[in-house]
C-alpha positions in Angstrom: 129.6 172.4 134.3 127.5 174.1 131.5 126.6 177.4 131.9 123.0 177.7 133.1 121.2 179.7 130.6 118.9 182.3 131.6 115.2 181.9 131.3 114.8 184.0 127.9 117.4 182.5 125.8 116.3 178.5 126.9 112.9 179.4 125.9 114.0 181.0 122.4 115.7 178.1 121.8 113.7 175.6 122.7 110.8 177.2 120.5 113.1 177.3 117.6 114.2 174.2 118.3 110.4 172.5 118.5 109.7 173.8 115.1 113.1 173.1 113.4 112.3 169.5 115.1 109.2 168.9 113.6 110.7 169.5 110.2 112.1 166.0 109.1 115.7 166.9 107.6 116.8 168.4 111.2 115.3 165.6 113.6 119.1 163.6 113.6 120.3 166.6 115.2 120.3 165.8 119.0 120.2 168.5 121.6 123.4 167.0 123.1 125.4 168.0 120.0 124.9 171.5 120.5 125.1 171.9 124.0 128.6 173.2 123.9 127.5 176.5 122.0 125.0 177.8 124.5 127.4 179.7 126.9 128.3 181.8 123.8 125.4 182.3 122.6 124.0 183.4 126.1 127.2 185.5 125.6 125.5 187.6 122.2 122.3 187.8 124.6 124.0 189.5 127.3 125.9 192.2 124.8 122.3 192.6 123.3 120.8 193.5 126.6 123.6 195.8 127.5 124.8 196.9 124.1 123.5 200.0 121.4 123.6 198.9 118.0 123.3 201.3 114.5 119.4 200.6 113.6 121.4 200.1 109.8 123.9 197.7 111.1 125.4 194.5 109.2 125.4 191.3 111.3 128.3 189.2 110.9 127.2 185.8 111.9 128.7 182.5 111.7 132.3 180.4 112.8 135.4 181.0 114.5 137.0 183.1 111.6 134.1 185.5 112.2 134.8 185.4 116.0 138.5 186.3 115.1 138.1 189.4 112.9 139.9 191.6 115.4 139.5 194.5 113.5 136.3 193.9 111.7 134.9 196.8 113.5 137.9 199.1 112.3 137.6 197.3 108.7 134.3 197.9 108.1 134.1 201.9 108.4 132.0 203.9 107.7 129.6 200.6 107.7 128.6 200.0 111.8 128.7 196.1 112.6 127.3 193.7 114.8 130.0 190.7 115.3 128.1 187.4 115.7 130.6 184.4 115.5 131.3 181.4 117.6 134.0 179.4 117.6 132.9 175.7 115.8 129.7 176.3 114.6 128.2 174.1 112.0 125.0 175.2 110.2 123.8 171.8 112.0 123.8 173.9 114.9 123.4 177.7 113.8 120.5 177.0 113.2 119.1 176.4 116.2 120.7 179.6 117.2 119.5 182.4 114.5 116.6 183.7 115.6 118.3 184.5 119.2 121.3 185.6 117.5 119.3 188.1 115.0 117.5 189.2 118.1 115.6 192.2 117.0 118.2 194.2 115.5 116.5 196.1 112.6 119.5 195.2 110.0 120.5 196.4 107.0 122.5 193.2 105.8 123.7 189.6 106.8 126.9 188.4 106.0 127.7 184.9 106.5 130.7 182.1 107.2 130.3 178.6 108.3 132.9 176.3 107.5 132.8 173.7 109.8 129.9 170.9 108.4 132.7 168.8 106.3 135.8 169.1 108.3 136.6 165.7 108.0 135.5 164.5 111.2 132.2 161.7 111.2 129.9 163.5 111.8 130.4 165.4 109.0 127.1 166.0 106.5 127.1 165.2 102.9 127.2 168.7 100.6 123.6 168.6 99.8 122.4 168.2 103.8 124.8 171.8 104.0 122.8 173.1 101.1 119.6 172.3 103.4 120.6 173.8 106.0 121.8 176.7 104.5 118.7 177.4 102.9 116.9 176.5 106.5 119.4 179.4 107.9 118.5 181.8 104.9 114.5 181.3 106.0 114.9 182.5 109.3 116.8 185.5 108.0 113.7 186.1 105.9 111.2 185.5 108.9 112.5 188.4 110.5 113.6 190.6 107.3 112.4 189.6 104.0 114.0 192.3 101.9 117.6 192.5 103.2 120.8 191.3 101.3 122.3 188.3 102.6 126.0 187.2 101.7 127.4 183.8 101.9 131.1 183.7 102.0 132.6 180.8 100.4 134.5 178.3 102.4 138.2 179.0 102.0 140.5 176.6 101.2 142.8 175.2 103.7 146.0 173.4 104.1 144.5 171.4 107.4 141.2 170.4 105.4 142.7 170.1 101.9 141.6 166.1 102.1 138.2 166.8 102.1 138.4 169.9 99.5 136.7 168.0 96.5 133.4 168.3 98.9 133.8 171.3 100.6 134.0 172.6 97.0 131.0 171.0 96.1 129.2 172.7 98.9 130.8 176.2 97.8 129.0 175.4 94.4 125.7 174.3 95.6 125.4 177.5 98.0 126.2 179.6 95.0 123.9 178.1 92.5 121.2 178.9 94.8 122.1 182.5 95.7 122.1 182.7 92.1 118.4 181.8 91.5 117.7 183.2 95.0 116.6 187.2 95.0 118.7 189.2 98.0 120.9 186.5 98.5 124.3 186.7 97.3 127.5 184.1 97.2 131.1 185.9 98.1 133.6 183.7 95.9 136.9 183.8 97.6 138.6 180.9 97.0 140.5 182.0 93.2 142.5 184.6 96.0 143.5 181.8 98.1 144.9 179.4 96.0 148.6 179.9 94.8 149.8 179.2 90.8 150.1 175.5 91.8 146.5 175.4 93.1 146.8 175.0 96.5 146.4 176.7 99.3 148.6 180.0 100.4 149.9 179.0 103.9 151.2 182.5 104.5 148.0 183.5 104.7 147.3 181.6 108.1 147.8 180.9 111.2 149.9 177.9 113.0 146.8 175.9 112.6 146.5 176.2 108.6 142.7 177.0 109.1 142.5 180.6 110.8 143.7 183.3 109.1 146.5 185.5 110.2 146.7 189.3 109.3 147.6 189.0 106.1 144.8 186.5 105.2 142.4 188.8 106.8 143.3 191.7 105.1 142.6 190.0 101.3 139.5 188.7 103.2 138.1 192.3 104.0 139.2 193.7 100.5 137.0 190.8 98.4 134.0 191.1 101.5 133.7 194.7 102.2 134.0 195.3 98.2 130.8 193.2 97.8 129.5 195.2 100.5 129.8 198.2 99.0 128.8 197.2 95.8 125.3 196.2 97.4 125.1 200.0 99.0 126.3 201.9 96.3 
């Protein structure tokens, strides 16, 4: 049975979700669809009620391979973190989700990976819906803190998902186009890392699954993210 959510968190998502509704582009997505997230994000409420946070922290918000990053904490020194992933998330359904996720941490940065809206399932979106609701997601950032950096991480390649690579890719290139044009917002390009001499993807860099990364894949992760990172701060 789902989790019943507590009286706060329906009613911030409900509101986000009335106004998100009333906007054209987002009215296919059904309730239904996103039902299976709530416990988690109920989760993030609960650690925010209970929880003391850096008032300079970066939020790390987005998919599974967020949720994963064991040692993000430990990785991201001297930087203090706030570790916001969920396991399946689609922008489709993040954004429903941001503004209870961002709370009302006073943040220093965003960082960002979503990887899940062309999987190769049907109900995947085309690359130019993502790009929409990227750019919905980056909004609510800026409703809450227009000035901060925000960083997109590319979708990595993956042996699991290489069938649908040509428009994952494209997606990668339409996100970073518009950070490009876009001030504060910034695109993390790790794909070149990721892809052996042959062009494909590095499968010791996984896990089992060929989508999650193991240690290893982690580690080059950290040293291309946390580099940006500190290239913003410096």
């Amino acid at each position: 049975m789902l989790m019943k959510l507590n009286h706060t968190l329906f009613l911030s998502i409900a509101l986000v979700a009335l106004f998100l509704n009333s906007c054209s582009p987002l009215k296919k997505y059904s309730a239904k669809e996103r039902e299976w997230a709530y416990p988690e994000i109920e989760a993030f409420e609960h650690l925010d009620n209970t929880q003391t946070y850096a008032d300079d922290a970066v939020l790390f918000i987005g998919s599974s391979s967020i949720r994963l990053w064991k040692t993000l904490e430990t990785d991201m020194k001297p930087y203090a973190v706030i570790q916001r992933g969920y396991g399946g998330a689609h922008f489709r359904d993040m954004v429903f989700f941001t503004e209870s996720i961002l709370a009302n941490h006073p943040l220093s940065m965003v960082v960002c990976f979503v990887a899940n809206d062309i999987s190769g399932s049907p109900n995947d979106g085309t690359p130019k819906e993502v790009l929409k609701l990227f750019k919905y997601f980056v909004d609510q950032v800026r409703a809450k803190h227009p000035k901060i950096p925000i960083m997109q991480i590319a979708i990595t390649p993956t042996k699991s998902r290489w069938k649908v690579w040509p428009e994952i890719k494209e997606v990668n290139s339409l996100i970073k186009a518009y950070c490009e044009k876009t001030e504060n917002l910034y695109f993390i390009d790790t794909v070149p890392e990721f892809l052996d001499e042959n062009g494909q993807p590095k499968p010791e860099w996984f896990v089992e699954d060929q989508l999650h990364l193991n240690a290893k894949g982690y580690e080059m992760w950290n040293r291309i993210i946390k580099g940006e990172i500190e290239k913003e701060k410096s």
